[in-house]
C-alpha positions as CSV (number, residue, x, y, z in Angstrom):
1,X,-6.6,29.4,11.8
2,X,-6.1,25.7,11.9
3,X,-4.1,24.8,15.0
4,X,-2.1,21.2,14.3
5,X,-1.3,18.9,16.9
6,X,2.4,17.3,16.8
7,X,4.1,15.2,18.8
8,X,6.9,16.3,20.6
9,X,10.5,17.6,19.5
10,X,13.5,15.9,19.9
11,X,16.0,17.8,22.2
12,X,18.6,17.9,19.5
13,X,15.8,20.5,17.7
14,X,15.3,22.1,20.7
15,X,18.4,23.1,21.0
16,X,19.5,23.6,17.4
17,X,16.3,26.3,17.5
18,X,18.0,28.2,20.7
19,X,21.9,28.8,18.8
20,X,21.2,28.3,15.1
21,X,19.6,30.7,14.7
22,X,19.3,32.0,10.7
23,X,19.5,35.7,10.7
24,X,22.4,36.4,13.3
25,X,25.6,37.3,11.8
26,X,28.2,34.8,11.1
27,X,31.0,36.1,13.3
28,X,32.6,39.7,14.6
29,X,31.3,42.5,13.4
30,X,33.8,45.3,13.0
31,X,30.9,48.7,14.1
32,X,31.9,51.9,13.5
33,X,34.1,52.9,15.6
34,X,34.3,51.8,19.7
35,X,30.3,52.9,19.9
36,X,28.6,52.9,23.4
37,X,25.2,50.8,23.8
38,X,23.3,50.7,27.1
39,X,21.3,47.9,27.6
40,X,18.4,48.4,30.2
41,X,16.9,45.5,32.3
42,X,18.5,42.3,32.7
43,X,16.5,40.1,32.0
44,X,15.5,37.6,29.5
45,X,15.8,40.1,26.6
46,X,18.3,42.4,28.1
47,X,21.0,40.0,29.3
48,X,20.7,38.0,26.0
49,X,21.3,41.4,24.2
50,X,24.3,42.4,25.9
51,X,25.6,39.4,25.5
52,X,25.6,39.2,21.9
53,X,26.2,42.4,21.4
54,X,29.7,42.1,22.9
55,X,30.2,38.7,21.5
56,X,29.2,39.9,17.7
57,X,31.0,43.0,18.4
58,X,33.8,42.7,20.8
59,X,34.9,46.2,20.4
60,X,31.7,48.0,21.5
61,X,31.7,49.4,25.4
62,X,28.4,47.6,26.5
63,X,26.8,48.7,29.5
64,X,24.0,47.2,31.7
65,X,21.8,49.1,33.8
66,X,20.3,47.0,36.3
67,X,20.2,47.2,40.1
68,X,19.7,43.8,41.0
69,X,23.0,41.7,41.4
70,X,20.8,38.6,40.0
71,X,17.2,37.8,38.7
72,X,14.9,35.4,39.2
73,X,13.1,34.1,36.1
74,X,9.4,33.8,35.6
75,X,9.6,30.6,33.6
76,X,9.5,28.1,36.1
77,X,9.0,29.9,39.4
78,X,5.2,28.1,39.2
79,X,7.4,24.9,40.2
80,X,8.6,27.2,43.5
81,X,4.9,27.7,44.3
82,X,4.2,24.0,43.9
83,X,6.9,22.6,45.8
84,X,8.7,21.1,42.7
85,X,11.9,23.6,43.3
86,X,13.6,25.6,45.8
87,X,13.7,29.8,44.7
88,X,17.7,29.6,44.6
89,X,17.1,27.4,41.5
90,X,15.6,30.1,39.4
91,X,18.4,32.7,40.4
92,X,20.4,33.6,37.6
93,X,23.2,36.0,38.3
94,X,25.5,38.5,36.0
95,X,28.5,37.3,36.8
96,X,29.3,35.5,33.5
97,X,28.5,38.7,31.8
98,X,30.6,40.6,33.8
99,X,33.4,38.4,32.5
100,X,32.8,38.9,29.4
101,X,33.6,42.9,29.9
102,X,30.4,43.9,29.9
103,X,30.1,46.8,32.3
104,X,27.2,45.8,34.7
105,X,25.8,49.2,36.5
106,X,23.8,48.9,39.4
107,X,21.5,51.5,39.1
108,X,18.5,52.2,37.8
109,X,17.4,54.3,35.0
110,X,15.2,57.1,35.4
111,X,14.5,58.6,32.4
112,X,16.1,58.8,28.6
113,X,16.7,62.3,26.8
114,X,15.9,60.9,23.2
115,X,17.3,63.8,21.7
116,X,21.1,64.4,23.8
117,X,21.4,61.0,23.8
118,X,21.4,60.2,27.7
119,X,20.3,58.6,30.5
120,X,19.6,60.0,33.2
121,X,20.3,57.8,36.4
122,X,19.2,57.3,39.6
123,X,22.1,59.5,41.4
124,X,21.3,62.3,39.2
125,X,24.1,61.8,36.9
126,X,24.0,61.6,33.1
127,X,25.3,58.7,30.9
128,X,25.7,59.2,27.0
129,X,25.0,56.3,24.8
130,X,25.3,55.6,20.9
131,X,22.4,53.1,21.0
132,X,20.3,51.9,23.8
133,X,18.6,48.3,23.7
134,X,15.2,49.1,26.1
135,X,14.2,45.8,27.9
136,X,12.6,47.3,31.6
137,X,9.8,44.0,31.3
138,X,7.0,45.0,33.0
139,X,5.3,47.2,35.4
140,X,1.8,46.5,37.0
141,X,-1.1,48.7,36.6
142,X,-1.4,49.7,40.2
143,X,-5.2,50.4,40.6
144,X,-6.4,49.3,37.3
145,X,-8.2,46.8,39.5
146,X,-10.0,49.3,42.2
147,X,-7.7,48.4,45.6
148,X,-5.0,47.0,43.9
149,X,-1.9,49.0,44.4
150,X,1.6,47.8,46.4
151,X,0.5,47.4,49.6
152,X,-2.4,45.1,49.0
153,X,0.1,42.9,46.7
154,X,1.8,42.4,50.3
155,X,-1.7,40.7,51.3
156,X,-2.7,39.7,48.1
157,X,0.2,38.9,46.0
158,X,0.6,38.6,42.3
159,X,4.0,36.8,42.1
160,X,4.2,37.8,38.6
161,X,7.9,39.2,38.7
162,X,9.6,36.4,40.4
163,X,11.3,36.9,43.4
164,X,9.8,38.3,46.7
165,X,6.4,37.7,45.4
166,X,7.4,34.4,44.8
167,X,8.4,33.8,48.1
168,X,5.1,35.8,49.3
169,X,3.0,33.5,47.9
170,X,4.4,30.2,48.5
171,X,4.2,31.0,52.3
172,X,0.6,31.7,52.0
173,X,-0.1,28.4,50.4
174,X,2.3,26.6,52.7
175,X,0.6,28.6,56.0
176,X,-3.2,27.8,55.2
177,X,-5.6,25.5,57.0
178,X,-6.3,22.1,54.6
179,X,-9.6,22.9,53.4
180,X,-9.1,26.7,52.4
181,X,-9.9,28.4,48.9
182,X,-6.9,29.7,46.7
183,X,-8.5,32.0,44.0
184,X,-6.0,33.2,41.2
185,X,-7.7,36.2,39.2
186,X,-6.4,36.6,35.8
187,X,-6.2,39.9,33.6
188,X,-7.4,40.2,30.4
189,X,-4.7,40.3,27.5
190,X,-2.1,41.4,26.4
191,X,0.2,40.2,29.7
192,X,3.5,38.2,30.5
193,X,3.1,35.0,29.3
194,X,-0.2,33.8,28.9
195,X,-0.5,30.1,29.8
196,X,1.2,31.3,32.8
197,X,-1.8,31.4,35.0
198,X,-3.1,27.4,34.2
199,X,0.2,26.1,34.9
200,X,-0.1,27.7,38.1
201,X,-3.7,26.5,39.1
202,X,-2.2,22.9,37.8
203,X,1.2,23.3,40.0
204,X,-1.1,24.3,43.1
205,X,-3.3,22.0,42.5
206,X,-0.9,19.5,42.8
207,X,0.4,20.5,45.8
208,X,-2.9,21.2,47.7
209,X,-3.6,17.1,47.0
210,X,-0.7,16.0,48.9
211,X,-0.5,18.2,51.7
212,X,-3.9,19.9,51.5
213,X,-6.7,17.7,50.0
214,X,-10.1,19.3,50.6
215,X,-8.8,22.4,49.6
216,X,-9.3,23.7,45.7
217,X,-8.2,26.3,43.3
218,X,-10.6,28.5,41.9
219,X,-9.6,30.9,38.7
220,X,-11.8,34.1,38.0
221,X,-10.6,34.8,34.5
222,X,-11.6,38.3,32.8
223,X,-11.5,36.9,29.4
224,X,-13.6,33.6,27.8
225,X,-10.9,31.7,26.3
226,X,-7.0,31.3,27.0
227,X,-4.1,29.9,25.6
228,X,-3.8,26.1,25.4
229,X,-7.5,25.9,27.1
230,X,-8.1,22.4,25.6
231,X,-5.3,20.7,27.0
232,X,-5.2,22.3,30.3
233,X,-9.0,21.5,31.4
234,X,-8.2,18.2,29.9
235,X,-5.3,17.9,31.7
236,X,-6.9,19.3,35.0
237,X,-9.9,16.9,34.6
238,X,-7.2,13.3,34.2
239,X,-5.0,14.5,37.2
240,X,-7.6,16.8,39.7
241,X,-10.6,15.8,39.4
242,X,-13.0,18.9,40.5
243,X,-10.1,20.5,42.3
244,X,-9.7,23.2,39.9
245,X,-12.4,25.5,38.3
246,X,-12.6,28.3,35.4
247,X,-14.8,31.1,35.7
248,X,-14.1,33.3,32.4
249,X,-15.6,36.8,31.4
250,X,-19.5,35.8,30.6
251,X,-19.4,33.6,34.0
252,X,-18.7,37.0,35.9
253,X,-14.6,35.9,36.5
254,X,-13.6,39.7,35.8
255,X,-12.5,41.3,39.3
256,X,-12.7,44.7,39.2
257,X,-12.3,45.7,43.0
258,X,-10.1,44.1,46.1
259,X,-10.2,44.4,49.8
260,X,-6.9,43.0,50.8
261,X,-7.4,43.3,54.6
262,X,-10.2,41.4,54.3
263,X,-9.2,39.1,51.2
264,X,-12.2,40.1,49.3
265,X,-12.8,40.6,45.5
266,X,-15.5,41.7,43.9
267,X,-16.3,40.7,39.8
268,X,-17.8,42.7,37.4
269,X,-21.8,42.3,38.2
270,X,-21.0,42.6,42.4
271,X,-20.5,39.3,42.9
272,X,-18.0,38.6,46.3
273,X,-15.5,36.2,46.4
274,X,-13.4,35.3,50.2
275,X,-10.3,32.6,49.8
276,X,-7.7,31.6,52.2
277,X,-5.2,32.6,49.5
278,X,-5.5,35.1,46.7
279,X,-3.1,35.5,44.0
280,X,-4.0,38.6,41.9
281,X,-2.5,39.1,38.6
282,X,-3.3,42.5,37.7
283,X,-3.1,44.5,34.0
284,X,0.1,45.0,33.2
285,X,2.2,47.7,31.4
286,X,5.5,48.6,29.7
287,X,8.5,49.1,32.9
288,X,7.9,52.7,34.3
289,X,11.7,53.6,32.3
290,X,9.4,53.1,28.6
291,X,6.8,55.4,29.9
292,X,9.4,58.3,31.1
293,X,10.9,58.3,28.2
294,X,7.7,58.7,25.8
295,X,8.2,55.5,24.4
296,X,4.9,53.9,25.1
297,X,1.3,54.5,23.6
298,X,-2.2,54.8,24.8
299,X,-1.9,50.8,25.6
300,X,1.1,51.3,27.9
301,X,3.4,49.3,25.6
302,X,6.0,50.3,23.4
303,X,5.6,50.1,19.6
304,X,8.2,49.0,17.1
305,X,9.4,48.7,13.8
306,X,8.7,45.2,13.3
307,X,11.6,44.1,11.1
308,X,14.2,46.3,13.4
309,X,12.3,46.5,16.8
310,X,13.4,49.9,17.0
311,X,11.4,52.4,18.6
312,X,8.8,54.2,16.7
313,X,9.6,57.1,18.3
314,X,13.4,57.0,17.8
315,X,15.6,55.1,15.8
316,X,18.5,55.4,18.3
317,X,16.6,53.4,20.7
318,X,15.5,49.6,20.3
319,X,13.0,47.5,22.2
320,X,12.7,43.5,22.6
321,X,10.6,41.7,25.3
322,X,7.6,42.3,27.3
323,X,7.2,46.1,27.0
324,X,7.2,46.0,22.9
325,X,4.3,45.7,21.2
326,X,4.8,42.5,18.6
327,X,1.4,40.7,18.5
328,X,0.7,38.0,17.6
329,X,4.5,37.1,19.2
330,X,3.5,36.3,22.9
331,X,5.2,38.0,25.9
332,X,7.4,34.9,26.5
333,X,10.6,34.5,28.2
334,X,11.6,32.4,24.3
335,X,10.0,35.5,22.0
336,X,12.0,37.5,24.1
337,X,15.5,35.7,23.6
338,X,14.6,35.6,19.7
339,X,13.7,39.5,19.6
340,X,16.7,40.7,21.5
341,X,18.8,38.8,18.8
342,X,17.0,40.2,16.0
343,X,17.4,43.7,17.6
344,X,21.0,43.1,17.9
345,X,21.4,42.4,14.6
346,X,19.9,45.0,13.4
347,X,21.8,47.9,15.9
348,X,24.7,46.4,14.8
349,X,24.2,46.6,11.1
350,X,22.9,50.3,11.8
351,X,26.3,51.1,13.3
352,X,27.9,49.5,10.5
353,X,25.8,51.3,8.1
354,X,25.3,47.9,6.5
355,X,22.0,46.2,5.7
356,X,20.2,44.2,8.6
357,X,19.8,40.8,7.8
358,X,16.0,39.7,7.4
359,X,14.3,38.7,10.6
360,X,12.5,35.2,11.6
361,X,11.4,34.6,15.2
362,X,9.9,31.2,16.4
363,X,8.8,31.0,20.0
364,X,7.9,27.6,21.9
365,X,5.9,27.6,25.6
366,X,6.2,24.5,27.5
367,X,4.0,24.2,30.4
368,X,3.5,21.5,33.2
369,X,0.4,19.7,34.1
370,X,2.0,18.0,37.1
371,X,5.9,17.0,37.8
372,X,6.5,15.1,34.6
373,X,4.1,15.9,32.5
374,X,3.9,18.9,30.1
375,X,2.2,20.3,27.0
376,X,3.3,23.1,24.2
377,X,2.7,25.8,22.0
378,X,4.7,27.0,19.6
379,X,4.9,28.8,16.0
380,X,7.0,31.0,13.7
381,X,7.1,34.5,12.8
382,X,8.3,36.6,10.2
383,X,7.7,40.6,9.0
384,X,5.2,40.7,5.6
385,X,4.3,44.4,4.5
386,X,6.4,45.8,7.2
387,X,4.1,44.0,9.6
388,X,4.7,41.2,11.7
389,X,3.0,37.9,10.9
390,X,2.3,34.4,12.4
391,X,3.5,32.3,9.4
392,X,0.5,30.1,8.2
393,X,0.4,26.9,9.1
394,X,3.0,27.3,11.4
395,X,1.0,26.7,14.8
396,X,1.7,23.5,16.4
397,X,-0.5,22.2,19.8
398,X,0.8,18.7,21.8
399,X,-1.8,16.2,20.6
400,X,-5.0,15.9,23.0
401,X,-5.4,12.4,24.3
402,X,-1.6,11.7,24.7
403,X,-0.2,8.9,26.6
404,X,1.6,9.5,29.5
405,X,4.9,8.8,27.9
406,X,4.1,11.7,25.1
407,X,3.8,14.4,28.2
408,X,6.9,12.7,30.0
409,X,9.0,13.4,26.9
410,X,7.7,17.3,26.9
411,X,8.6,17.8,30.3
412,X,11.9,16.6,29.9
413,X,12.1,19.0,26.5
414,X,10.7,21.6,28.9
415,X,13.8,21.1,31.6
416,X,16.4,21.4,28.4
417,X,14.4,24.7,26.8
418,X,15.1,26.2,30.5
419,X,18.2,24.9,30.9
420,X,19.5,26.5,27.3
421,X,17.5,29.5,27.1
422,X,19.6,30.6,31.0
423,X,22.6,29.5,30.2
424,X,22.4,31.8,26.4
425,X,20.9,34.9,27.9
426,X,22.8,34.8,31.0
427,X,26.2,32.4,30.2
428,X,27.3,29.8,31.5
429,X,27.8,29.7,35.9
């Protein structure tokens, strides 16, 4: 498909695309009766669905399973590794939620009994529910790459689940010698959001030629093309020089084995690789709750209905964010804020026992070259023949060759997007 390049949006779009949205209902929805819905995980996709589930339907008892008393957000924790932010700034607590009488449980949930209806928690007890709205994100494939399991991600840390890791591996970069290797090994698709990885490599990069200049970054990647490729090695080229470099797939950048006490991986033809540093981004799954529960497939994701995102397997139980299965939607911190809503909108009209109103997602991915400067990707979705569907000619790219002032504006757009997208999922502070 044609990609077009645009210029940037204004933030008056921006924003108009995160609260108008088209196919959310236009005030309080009276559901039948005082229904209960668990919502599981709290993050992008989970607290924006428990949020609009009480505010659509005030009268529902809306619960949220989640044992952490705040999150940290993927979306910009790249800037933590970088140096561009402290890891406080990401934090986004449930406290704004809890005012809005949503019942915030923390606990986690070990396992769903499709057909009583309950969850069963981490203490053993039981917890009914009318409707649950899944979002558990992601687990890691422990092993999938040989070595790779939780105690070599305390040596060789992926940082993909923001927090800890993040924390982990900022220390690393901070703690080696100038002159030292960072290798970042990326999985092959589908994963949490897939440009992901470059910003990183950019964001270290950056760092590393301030405070550590003959050191480099080196990406062994197990696939031969990625998302915004173009304008990242562009990008990388203007601002690096030869400080970063792409191995994909054909060059032998699949790892398939790690020693982490000896930072060691080996690639797919028995090629070694040593670094000071190693970030390892592993396969990915479905959380572990999805998998209990029967949820998932053969892929370790959970499939959908695409104009509901209920669950295939049951149509008491809906899905939004990472762990569904909605290609071509990426797993994005924006496709999950839009698929939460549509999933609200539809468990609401189920209850009601009214029609849901037809679906539309858009999702936009800003990501930063350096501080200041930032490129996009973004397009719209919709559900043709019960499938869902990148609308034609709906793929937009930031222009190649932009001035400085062009990747200026996106950065700023980028700062508003993260700015808006918190403050709906999670409310306002």
């Amino acid at each position: 498909m044609e990609q077009r390049m645009r210029t940037a949006l204004t933030r008056r779009q921006l924003l108009a695309g995160m609260t108008a949205l088209p196919w959310l209902m236009g005030g309080p929805l009276q559901a039948a009766g005082a229904a209960r819905v668990v919502v599981i995980g709290g993050g992008f996709a989970g607290a924006t669905a428990a949020r609009y589930l009480k505010r659509q339907a005030p009268q529902l008892q809306v619960i949220l399973l989640e044992p952490r008393e705040a999150v940290y957000t993927c979306p910009f924790s790249n800037q933590v590794l970088g140096g561009l932010r402290e890891l406080a700034t990401i934090r986004q607590s449930f406290a704004a939620l809890q005012r809005q009488q949503i019942i915030h449980l923390r606990t986690w949930a070990r396992d769903i009994d499709l057909a009583a209806r309950q969850i069963e928690l981490r203490d053993g007890h039981r917890l009914r529910y009318d409707r649950v709205l899944l979002a558990p994100g992601i687990a890691m494939r422990w092993n999938a790459v040989e070595g790779y399991d939780r105690a070599a991600a305390e040596q060789l840390p992926h940082a993909w689940q923001a927090g800890a890791q993040t924390r982990l591996l900022r220390r690393q970069l901070q703690a080696m010698d100038d002159g030292g290797l960072v290798l970042i090994s990326v999985p092959d698709n589908p994963y949490r959001c897939p440009p992901g990885p470059y910003e990183r490599a950019g964001l270290i990069a950056h760092y590393l030629s301030r405070h550590k200049p003959r050191s480099k970054v080196l990406i062994l990647d197990s696939k031969d093309s990625f998302s915004k490729q173009a304008l990242f090695q562009q990008g990388w080229r203007g601002l690096y020089g030869e400080r970063i470099e792409w191995v994909g797939r054909a060059g032998d950048g699949q790892v398939v084995r790690v020693d982490g006490a000896r930072r060691e991986l080996f690639s797919e033809f028995g090629q070694r690789h040593r670094a000071a540093v190693i970030n390892l981004i592993p396969p990915q799954k479905a959380g572990l709750i999805a998998e209990r529960a029967g949820l998932t497939d053969a892929s370790g994701w959970v499939p959908i209905v695409p104009s509901s995102f209920q669950a295939r397997e049951n149509p008491y139980v809906y899905v939004a964010g990472d762990a569904c299965i909605a290609a071509p939607m990426p797993k994005s911190a924006y496709s999950a804020n839009a698929q939460a809503k549509v999933a609200v909108a539809a468990l609401l009209a189920d209850l009601a026992g009214i029609e849901a109103p037809a679906p539309a997602w858009r999702n936009t991915c800003y990501s930063l070259l350096a501080p200041g400067q930032a490129v996009s990707i973004a397009a719209d979705y919709a559900v043709q023949a019960q499938r869902l569907i990148e609308l034609p000619d709906s793929l937009t790219l930031s222009p190649l060759d932009a001035p400085v002032s062009v990747r200026a504006q996106e950065a700023a757009l980028a700062e508003a997007w993260y700015q808006s997208i918190c403050a709906d999922a999670w409310g306002a502070a």
